[in-house]
N, C-alpha and C positions, 0 to 999 in steps of 0.2 A: 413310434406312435406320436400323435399331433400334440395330443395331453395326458398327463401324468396323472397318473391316479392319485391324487391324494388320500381316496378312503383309505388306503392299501395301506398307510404310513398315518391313523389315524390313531390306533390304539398306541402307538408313542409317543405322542405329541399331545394327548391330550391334555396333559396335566405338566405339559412343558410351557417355559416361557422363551424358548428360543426356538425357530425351526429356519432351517438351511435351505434354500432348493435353487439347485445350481445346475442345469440340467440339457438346457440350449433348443429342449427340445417343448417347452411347456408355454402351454399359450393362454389358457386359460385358469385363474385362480378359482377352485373349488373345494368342495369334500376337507374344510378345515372349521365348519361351524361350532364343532363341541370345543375348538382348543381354548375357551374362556379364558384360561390364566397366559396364552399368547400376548408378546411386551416384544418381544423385537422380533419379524419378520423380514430373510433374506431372499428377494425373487428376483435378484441378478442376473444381468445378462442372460435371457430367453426370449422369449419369442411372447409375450405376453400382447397383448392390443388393447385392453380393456381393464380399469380397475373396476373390479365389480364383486360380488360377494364378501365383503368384510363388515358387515351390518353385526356380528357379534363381538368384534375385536376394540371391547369399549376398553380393554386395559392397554391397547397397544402404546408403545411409546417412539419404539424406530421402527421406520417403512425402508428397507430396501430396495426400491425398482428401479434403478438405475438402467440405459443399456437395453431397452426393449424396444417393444415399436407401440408404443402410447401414444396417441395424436391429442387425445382430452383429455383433460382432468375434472374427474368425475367422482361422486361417492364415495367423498373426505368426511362428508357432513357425520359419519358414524362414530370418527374418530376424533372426540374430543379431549384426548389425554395425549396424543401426537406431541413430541418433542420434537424429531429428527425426521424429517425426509431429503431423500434421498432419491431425486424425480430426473437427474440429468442425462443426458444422452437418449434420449426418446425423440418424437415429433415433435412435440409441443408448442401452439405457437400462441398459445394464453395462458400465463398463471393466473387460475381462480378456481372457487368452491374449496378456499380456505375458510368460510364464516365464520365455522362452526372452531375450528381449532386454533381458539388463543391462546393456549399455551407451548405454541409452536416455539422452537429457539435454534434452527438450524434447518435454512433452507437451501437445497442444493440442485439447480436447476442448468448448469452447465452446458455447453456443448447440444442445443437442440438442432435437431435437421432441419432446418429451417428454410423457406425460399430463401431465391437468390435473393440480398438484400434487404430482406423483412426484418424487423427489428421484435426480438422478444416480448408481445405484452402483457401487463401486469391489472387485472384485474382493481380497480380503486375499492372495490369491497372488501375483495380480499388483503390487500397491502393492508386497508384500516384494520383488520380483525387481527392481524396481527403485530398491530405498529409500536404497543409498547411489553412483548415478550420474545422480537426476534432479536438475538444478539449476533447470529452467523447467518451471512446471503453469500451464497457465490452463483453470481449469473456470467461467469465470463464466455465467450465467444458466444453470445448469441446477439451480435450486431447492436447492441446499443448506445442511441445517440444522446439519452437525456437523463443523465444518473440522478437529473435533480428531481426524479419522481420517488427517490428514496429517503428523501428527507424527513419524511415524516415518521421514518423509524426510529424513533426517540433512545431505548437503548442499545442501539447497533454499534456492537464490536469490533466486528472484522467484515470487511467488504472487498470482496472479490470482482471488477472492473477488467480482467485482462482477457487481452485481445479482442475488443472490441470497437467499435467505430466512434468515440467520443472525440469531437478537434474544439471544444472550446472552455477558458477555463472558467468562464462563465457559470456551465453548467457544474462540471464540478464544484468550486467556489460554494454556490449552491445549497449543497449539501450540509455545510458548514456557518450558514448566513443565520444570522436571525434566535441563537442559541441552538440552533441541530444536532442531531449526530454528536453531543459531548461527550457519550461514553466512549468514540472510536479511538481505537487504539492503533488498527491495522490496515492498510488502505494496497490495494495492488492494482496498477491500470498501467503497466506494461501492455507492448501490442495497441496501445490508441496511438494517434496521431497526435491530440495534444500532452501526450508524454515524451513525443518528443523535439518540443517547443521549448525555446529559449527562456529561462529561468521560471518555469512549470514549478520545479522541486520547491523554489523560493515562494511561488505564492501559494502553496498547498500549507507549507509549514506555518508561515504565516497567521494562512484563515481557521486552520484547527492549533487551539491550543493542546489537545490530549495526545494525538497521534505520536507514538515511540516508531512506527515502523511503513515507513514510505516504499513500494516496489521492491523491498528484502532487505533497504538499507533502514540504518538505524536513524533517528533524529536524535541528537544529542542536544541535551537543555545548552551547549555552548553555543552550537547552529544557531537554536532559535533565536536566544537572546543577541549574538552579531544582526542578525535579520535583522529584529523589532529597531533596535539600535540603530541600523541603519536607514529602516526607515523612518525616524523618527527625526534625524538628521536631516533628512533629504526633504521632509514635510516643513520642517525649522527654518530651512533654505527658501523654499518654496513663497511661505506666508512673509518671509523678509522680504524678499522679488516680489510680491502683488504688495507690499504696502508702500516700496520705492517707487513703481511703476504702474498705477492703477490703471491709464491711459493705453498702456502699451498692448500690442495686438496680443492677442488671447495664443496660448499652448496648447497643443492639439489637445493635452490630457488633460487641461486646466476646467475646473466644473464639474471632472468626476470623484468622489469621495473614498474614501479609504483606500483599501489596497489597491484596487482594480485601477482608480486614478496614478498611484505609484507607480506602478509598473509599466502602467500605457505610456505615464514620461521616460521611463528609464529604457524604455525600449527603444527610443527613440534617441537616446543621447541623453547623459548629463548635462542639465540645463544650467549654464555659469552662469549668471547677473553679470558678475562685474565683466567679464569675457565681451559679454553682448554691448555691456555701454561701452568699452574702449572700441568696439570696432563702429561704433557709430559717430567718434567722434572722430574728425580730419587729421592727416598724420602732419606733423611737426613740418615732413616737407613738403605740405602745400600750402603752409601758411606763410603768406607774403610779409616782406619786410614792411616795416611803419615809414609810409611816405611812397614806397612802390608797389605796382602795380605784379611785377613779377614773381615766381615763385623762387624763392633763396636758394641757395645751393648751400649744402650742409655737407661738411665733411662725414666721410661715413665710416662708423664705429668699430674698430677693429678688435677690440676685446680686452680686459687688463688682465691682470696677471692672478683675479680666480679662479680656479677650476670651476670646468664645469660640473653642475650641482644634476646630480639623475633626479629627474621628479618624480619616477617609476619606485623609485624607492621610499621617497616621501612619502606618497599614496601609501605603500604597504606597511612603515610602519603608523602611519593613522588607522590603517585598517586594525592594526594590529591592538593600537591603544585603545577603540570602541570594543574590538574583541572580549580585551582582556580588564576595561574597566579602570586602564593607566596601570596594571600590572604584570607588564608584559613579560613572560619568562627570559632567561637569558638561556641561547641555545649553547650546547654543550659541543667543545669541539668532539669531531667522528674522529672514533679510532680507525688506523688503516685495517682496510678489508684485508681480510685473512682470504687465503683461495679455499672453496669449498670442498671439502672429499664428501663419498658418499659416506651416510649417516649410519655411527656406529649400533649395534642390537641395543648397548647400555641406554646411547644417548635416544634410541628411539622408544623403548621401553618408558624413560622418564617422561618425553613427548605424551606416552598416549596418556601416562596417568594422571598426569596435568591435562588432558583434555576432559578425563571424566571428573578430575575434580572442578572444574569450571562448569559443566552440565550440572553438577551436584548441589553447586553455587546457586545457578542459574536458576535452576528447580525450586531451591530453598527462598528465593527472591519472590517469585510469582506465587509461591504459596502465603509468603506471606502479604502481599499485595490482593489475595482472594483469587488469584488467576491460576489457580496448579490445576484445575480440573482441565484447563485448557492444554496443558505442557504437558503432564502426569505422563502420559504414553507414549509421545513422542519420547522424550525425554531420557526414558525409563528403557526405551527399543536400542538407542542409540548408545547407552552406558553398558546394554547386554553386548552389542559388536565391539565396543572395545574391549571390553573384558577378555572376548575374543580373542581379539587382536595381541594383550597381552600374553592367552596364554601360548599362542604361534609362538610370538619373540621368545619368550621366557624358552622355550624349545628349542630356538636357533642359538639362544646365549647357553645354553648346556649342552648343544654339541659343538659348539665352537670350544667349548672348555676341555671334552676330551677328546680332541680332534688332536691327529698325531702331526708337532709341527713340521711347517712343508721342509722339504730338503733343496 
């Protein structure tokens, strides 16, 4: 059958707040008008084309449609208590007829079929109506080239960016410019082009002070602080060389301000001063003797009896002193490696429960930071598989106990 009877499955649902319908074969949403206390609705992957009849669904909170063949988004305006939608993998080639639903906070528009090329767009009405209660966007692959149309999401948390067409850091930058996006915590543009441009990671970290987690890795406050550091160094340098040199021809990056100006120098080479005037001034041996016209002949310098000094190493430990604030650790001599056997039940058993006690850690961190509603489940899924996992071992370490030794 083309459509599912919903009346059929009416006298159960009606005084439910959850209904399920996972079916492949259902195209059109009906016969669910009495479900008044309806709060999260699941119409996954079917065959759906139309959002239409949910004009009674004023208590909904999660819209499941993911995965259908939806081309518009239509006949939101009902659902003004929407938390969670859930619209990815459809047609769609405009989000809007958000208006109505500001208390949206998790929008998930992923993977639309999209023409060749076309780039996902976002309705300006709808972005504002929900620009300061969306905390979660994920629009990844659906070809976008201007992430900096999301700036104006004021508490946006986590932003989902991957596999899509973005190559400048511009735009991203963007996002971050002007106090934006301060709440962002979580940032993914794996799959762009400009993710994978030379020192990306540096000026992302840079332009958001808040961000803990860049493409799955972590930013650690020691990162940032080498960063700022260095460039605060390289800007030091910079203003020393234009007050020696005001005359001197201009640097490609010279005139552009903040980061953006940094980087465009450093992309370009470490600009020395003093490098630059020794090579402008004449070498020793072309400067004529007093009274001739010739150029002198100089004995040439064979070298005394210093070693040579590596500069590669100089560099690192200065990098090392900005790192660490002149408190540079002392590395600990490495014990010799031992050869690896494979991992005994004991020592694997302690493994895992040290995995779940660091989850447990973890969990207790973001709860108390206000972020556990975001971990909670994850979390919570992941501590159930090891437990798992314990009790397998725990099963291998008691038959290896009365396992009869080999002969």
């Amino acid at each position: 059958m083309s459509c599912v009877d919903f009346q059929a499955c009416f006298h159960t649902f009606q005084h439910s707040t959850l209904h399920v319908l996972h079916s492949e074969a259902t195209t059109q949403i009906e016969g669910l008008e009495g479900c008044m206390n309806l709060a999260c609705l699941y119409l996954y992957e079917n065959k759906i084309r139309e959002i239409v009849n949910l004009d009674f669904a004023l208590n909904l909170t999660h819209l499941y449609i993911q995965d259908n063949q939806i081309a518009v988004m239509e006949n939101l305006e009902s659902l003004p208590n929407l938390r969670k939608l859930f619209i990815g993998g459809n047609a769609i080639t405009e989000i809007r007829g958000l208006e109505n639903c500001n208390q949206l906070q998790e929008l998930h528009v992923q993977a639309q079929r999209l023409p060749e090329g076309q780039p996902l767009l976002f309705a300006e009405s709808s972005i504002d109506a929900i620009s300061q209660s969306l905390l979660v966007l994920n629009t990844q692959k659906n070809n976008i080239t201007q992430p900096s149309q999301f700036r104006i999401l004021a508490n946006l948390e986590r932003l989902d960016l991957s596999m899509n067409k973005i190559t400048s850091f511009e735009e991203v930058g963007a996002l971050f410019a002007d106090g934006c996006c301060m709440n962002m915590g979580v940032l993914e543009t794996k799959g762009n082009p400009v993710s994978k441009q030379h020192k990306f990671r540096d000026y992302v970290v840079i332009m958001s002070p808040t961000l803990y987690l860049l493409d799955g890795k972590e930013i650690t406050q020691t990162e940032r602080q080498f960063l700022v550091n260095r460039e605060a160094a390289k800007a030091r340098a910079r203003r020393h060389h234009d007050g020696m040199d005001m005359m001197a021809p201009q640097h490609p990056g010279h005139g552009l301000g903040g980061v953006e100006g940094q980087l465009l120098m450093e992309s370009m080479g470490d600009h020395d001063p003093v490098a630059e005037r020794a090579r402008a001034r004449p070498h020793i041996d072309q400067v004529p003797h007093k009274g001739s016209s010739a150029i002198a002949e100089r004995e040439v310098y064979t070298g005394g009896s210093e070693p040579y000094r590596n500069r590669e190493e100089d560099k690192e430990r200065l990098q090392q002193h900005m790192q660490y604030n002149g408190d540079v650790p002392v590395p600990q001599p490495r014990a010799e490696s031992q050869p690896q056997g494979e991992e005994q039940p004991q020592e694997e058993f302690g493994r895992v429960v040290k995995e779940i006690e660091e989850r447990r850690e973890f969990l207790e961190d973001m709860r108390a930071a206000g972020r556990g509603g975001e971990y909670d489940a994850m979390i919570k899924a992941q501590i159930a598989e090891k437990v798992q996992e314990l009790e397998v071992i725990d099963q291998k370490i008691a038959q290896d106990s009365v396992a009869p030794p080999a002969e």
